[in-house]
MMTF fields as JSON, N, C-alpha, C and O atoms, coordinates in Angstrom:
{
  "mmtfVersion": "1.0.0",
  "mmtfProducer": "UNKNOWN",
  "numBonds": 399,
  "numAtoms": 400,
  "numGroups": 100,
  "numChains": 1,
  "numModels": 1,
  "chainsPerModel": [1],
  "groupsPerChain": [100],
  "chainIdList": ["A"],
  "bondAtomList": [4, 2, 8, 6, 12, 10, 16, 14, 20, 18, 24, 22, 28, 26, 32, 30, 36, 34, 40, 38, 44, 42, 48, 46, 52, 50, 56, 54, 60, 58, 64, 62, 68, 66, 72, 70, 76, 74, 80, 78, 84, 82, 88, 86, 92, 90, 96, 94, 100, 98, 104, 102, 108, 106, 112, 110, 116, 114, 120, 118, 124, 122, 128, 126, 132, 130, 136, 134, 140, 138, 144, 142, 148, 146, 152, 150, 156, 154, 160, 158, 164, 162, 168, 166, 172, 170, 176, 174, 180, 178, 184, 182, 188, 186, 192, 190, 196, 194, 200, 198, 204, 202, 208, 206, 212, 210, 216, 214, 220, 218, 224, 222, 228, 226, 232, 230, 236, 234, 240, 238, 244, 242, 248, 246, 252, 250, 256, 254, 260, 258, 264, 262, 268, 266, 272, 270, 276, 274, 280, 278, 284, 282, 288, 286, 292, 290, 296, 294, 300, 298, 304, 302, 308, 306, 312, 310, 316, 314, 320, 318, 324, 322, 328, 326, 332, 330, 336, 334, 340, 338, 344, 342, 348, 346, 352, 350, 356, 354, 360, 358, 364, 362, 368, 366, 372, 370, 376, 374, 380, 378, 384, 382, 388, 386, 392, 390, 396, 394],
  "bondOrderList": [1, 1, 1, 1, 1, 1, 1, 1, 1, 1, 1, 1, 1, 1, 1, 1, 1, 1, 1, 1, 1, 1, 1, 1, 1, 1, 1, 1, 1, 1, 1, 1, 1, 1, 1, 1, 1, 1, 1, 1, 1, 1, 1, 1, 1, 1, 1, 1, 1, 1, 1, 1, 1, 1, 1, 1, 1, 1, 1, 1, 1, 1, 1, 1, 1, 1, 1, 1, 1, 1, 1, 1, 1, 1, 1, 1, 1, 1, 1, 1, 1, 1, 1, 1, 1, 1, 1, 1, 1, 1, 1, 1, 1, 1, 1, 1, 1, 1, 1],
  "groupList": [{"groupName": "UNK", "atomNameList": ["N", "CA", "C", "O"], "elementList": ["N", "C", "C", "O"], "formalChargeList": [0, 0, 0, 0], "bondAtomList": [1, 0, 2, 1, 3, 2], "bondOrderList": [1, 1, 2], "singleLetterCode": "X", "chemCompType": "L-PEPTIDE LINKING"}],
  "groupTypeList": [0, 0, 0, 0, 0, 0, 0, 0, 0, 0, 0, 0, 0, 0, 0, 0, 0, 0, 0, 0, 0, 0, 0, 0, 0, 0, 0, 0, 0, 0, 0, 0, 0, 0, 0, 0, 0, 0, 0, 0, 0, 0, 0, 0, 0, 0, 0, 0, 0, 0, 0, 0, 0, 0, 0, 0, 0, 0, 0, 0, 0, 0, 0, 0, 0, 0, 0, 0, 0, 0, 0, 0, 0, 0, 0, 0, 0, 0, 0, 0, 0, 0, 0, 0, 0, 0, 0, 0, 0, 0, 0, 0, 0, 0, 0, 0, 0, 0, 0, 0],
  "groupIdList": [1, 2, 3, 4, 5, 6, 7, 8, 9, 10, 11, 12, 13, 14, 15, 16, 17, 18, 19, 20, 21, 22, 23, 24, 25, 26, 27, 28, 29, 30, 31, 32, 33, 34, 35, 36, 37, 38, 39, 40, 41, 42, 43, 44, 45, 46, 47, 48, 49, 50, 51, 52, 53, 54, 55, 56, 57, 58, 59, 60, 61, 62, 63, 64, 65, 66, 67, 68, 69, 70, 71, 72, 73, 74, 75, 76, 77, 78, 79, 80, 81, 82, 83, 84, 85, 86, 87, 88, 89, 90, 91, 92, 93, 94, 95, 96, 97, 98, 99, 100],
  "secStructList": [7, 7, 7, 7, 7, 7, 7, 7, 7, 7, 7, 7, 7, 7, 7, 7, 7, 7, 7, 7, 7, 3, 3, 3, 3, 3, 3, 7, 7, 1, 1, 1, 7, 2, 2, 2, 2, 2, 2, 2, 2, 2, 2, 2, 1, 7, 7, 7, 2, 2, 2, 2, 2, 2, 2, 2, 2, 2, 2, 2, 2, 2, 1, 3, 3, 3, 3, 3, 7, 7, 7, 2, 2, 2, 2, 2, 2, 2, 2, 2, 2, 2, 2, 2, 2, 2, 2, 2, 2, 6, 7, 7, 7, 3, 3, 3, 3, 3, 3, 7],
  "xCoordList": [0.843, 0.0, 0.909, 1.754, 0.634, 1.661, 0.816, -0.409, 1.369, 1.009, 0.912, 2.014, -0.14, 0.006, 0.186, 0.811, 0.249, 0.674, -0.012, -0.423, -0.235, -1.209, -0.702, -1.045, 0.299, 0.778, -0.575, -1.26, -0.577, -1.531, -0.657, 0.25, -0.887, -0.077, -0.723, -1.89, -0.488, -1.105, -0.529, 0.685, -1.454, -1.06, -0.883, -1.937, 0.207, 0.06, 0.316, 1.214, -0.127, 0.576, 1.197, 0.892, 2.3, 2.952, 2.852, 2.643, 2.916, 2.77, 4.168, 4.872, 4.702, 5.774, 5.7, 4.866, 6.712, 6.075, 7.314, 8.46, 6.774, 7.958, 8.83, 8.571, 9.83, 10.849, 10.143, 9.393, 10.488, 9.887, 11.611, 12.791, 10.854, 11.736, 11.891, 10.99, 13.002, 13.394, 14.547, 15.673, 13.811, 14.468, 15.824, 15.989, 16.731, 18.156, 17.587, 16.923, 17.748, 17.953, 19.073, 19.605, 19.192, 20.891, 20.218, 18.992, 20.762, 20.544, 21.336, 22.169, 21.721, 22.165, 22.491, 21.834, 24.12, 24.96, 25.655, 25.436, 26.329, 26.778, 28.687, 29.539, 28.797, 30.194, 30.67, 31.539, 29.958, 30.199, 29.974, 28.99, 30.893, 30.813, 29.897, 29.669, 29.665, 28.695, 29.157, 28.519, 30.413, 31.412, 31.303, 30.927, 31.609, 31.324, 30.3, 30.385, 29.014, 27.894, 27.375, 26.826, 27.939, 27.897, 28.647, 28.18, 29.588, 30.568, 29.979, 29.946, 29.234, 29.002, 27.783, 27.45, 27.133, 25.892, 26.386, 26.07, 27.103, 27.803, 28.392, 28.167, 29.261, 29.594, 29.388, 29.695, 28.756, 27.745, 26.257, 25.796, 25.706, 24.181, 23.826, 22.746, 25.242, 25.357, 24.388, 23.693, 24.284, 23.676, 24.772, 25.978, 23.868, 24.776, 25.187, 24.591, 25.908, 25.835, 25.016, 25.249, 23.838, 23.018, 22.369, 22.322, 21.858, 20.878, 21.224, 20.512, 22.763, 23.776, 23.606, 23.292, 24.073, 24.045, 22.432, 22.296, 21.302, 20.049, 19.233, 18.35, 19.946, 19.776, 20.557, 20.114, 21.61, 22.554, 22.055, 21.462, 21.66, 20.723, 19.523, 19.42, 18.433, 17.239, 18.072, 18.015, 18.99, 19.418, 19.985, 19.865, 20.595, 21.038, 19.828, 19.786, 19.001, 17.547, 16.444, 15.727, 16.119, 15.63, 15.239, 14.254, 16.787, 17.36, 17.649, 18.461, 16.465, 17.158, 16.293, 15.277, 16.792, 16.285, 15.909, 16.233, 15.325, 15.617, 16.366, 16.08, 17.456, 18.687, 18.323, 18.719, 17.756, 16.992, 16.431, 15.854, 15.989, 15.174, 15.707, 16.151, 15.482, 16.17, 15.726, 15.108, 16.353, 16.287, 16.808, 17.595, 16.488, 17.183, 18.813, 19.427, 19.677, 20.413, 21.714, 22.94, 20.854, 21.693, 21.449, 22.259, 20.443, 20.044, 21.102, 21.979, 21.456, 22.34, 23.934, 24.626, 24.534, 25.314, 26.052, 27.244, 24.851, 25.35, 25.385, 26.472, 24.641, 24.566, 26.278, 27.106, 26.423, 28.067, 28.489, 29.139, 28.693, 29.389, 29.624, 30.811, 28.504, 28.614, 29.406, 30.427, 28.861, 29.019, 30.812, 31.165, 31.904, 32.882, 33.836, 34.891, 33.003, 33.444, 33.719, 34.89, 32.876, 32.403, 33.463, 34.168, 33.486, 34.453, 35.966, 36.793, 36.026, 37.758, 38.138, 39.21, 36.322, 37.135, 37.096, 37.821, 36.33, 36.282, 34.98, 34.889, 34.138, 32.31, 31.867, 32.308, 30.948, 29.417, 28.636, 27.631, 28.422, 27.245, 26.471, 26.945, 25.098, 24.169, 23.542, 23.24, 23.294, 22.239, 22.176, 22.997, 20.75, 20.219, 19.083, 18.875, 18.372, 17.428, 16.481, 17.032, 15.17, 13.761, 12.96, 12.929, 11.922, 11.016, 10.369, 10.161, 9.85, 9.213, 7.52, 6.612],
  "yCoordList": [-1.147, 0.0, 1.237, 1.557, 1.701, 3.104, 4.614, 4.621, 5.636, 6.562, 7.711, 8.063, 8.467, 9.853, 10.909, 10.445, 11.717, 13.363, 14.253, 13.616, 15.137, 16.217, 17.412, 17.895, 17.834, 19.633, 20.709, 20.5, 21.75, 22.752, 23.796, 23.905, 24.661, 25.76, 26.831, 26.838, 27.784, 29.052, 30.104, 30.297, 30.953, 31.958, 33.107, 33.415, 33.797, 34.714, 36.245, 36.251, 37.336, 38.753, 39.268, 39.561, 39.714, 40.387, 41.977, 42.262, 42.615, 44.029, 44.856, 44.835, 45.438, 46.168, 47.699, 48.387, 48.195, 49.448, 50.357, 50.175, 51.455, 52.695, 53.201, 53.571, 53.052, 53.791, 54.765, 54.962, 55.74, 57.018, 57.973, 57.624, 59.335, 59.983, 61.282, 61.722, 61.767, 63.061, 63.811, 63.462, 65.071, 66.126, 66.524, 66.234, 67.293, 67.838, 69.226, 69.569, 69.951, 71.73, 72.288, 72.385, 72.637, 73.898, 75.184, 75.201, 76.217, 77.479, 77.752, 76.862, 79.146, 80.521, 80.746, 80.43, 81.729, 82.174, 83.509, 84.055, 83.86, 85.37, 85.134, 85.988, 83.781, 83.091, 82.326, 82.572, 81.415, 80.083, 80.89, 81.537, 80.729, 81.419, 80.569, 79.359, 81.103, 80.703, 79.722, 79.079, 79.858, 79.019, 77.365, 76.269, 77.571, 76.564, 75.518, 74.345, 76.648, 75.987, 75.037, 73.969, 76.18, 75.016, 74.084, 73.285, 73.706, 72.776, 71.841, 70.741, 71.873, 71.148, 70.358, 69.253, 71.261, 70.513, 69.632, 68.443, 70.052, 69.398, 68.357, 67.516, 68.004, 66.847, 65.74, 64.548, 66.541, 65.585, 65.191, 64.072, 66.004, 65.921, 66.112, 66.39, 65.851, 65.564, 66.478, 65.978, 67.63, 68.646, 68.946, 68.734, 69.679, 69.957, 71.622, 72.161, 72.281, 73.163, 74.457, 75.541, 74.071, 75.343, 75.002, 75.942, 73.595, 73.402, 73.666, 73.976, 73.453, 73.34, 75.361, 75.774, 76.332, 77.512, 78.087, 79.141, 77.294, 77.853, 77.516, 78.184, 76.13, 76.118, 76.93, 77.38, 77.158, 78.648, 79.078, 78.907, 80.293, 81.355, 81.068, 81.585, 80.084, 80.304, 80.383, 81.393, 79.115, 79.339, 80.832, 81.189, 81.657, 82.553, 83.523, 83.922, 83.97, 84.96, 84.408, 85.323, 83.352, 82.619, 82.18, 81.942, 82.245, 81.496, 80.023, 79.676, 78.861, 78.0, 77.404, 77.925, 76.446, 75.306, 73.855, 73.346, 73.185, 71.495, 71.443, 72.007, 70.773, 70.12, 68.647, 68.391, 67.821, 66.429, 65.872, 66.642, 64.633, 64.022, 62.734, 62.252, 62.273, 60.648, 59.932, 60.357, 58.269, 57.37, 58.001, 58.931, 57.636, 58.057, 57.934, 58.967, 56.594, 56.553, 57.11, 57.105, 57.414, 58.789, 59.964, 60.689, 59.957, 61.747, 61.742, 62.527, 60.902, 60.978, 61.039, 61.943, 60.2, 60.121, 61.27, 61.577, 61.875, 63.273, 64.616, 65.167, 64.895, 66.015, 65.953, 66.861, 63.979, 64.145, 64.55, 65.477, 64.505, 64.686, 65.877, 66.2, 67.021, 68.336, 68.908, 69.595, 68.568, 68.545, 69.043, 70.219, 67.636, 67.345, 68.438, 68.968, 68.575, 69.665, 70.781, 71.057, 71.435, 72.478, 72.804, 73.813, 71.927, 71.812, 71.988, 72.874, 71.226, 71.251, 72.756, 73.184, 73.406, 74.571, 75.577, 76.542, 75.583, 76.238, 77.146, 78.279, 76.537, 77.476, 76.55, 75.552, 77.239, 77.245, 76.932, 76.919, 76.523, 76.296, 75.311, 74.563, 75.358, 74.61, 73.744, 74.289, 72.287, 71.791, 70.557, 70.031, 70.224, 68.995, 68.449, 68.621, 67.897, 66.942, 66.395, 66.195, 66.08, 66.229, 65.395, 65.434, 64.245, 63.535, 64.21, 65.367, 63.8, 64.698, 64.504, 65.039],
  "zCoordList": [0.0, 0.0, 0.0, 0.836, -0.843, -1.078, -0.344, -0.465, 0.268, 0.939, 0.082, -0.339, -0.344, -1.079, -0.788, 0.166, -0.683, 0.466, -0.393, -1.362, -0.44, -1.055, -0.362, 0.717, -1.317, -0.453, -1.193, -2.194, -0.332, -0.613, -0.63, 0.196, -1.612, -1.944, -1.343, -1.736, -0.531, -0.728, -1.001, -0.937, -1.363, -2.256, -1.216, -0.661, -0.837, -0.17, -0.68, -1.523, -0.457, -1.208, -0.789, 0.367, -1.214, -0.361, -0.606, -1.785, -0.087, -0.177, -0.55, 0.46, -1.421, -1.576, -1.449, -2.039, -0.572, -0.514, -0.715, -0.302, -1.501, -2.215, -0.939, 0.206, -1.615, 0.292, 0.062, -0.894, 1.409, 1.419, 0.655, 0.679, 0.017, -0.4, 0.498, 1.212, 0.383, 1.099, 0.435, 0.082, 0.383, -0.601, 0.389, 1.574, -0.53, -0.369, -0.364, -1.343, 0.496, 0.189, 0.851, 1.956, -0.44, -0.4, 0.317, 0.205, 1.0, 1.78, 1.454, 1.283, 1.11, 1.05, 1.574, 2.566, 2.085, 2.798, 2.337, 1.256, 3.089, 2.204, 2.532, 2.774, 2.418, 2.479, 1.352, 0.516, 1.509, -0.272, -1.508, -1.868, -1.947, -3.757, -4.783, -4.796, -5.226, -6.259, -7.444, -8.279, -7.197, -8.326, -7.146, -7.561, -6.137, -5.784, -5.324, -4.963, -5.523, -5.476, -6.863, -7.13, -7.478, -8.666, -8.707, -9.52, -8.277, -8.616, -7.81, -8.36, -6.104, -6.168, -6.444, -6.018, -7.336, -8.114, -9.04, -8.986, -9.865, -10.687, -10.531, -11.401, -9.527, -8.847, -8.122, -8.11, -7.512, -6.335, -6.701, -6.475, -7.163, -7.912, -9.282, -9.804, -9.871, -11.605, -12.328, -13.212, -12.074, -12.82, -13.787, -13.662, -15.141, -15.959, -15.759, -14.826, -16.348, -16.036, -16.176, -15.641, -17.146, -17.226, -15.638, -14.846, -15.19, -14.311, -13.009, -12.054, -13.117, -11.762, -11.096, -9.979, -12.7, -12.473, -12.079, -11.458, -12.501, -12.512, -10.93, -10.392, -10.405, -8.934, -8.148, -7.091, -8.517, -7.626, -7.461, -6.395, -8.445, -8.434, -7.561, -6.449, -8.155, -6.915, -5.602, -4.9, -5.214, -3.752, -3.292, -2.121, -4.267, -4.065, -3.96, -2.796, -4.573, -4.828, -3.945, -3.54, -3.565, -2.754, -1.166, -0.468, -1.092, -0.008, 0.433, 1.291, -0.651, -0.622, -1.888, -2.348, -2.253, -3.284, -3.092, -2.019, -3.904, -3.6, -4.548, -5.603, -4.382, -5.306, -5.806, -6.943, -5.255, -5.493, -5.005, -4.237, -4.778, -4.158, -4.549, -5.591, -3.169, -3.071, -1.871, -0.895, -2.254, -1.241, 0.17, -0.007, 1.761, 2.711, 2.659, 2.924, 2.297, 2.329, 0.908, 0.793, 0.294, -1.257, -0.307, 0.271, -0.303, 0.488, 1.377, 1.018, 2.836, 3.616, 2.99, 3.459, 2.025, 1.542, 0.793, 0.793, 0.077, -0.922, 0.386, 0.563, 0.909, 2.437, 2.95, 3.024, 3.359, 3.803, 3.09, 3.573, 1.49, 0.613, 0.649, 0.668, 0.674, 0.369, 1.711, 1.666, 2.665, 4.353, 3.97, 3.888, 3.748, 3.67, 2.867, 3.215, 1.582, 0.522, 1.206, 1.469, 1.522, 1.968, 3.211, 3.197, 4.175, 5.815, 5.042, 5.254, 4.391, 3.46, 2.445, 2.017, 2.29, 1.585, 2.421, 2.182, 3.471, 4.415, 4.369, 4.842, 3.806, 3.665, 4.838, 5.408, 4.909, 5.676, 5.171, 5.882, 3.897, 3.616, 4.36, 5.216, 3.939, 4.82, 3.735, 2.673, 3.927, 3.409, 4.283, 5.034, 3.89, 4.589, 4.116, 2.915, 4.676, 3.603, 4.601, 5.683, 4.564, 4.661, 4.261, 3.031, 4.896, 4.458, 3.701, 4.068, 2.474, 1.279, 1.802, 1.166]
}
């Protein structure tokens, strides 16, 4: 007599859910040059340079801009980045980043 087994599959869903995003904003200072604000758009947030010079400006006329929007851990990553730049050239600038 042979034994049969009968597996039952179930179907379960799983739910996937969008990380949450959180914007970068650059602030305005009357210290960081404008040459280097662009540069570090350009570098760090791969703007080209009309877009890199056209976020200056708002930050500059403004007071501040969103530079991008990203995962928590890019958002954290690019902030050090600028953070670092910035400490080594010797600005102040400010930026930081924000659940969107």
């Amino acid at each position: 007599m042979s034994k049969t087994s009968t597996a039952v599959k179930q179907h379960s869903t799983i739910e996937l859910k969008e990380p949450h995003l959180y914007k970068v904003l650059l602030f305005n200072d009357d210290v960081t040059t404008m040459e280097f604000v662009v540069r570090v758009l350009r570098q760090v947030f791969h703007k080209d340079e009309k877009e890199a010079t056209k976020l200056m400006l708002k930050v500059h006329n403004e007071g501040q801009a969103v530079v991008g929007t990203y995962t928590l851990d890019v958002a954290m990553t690019r902030v050090e980045k600028v953070r670092s730049m910035a400490k080594e050239e010797k600005f102040p600038l400010r930026i930081e980043y924000e659940k969107e």
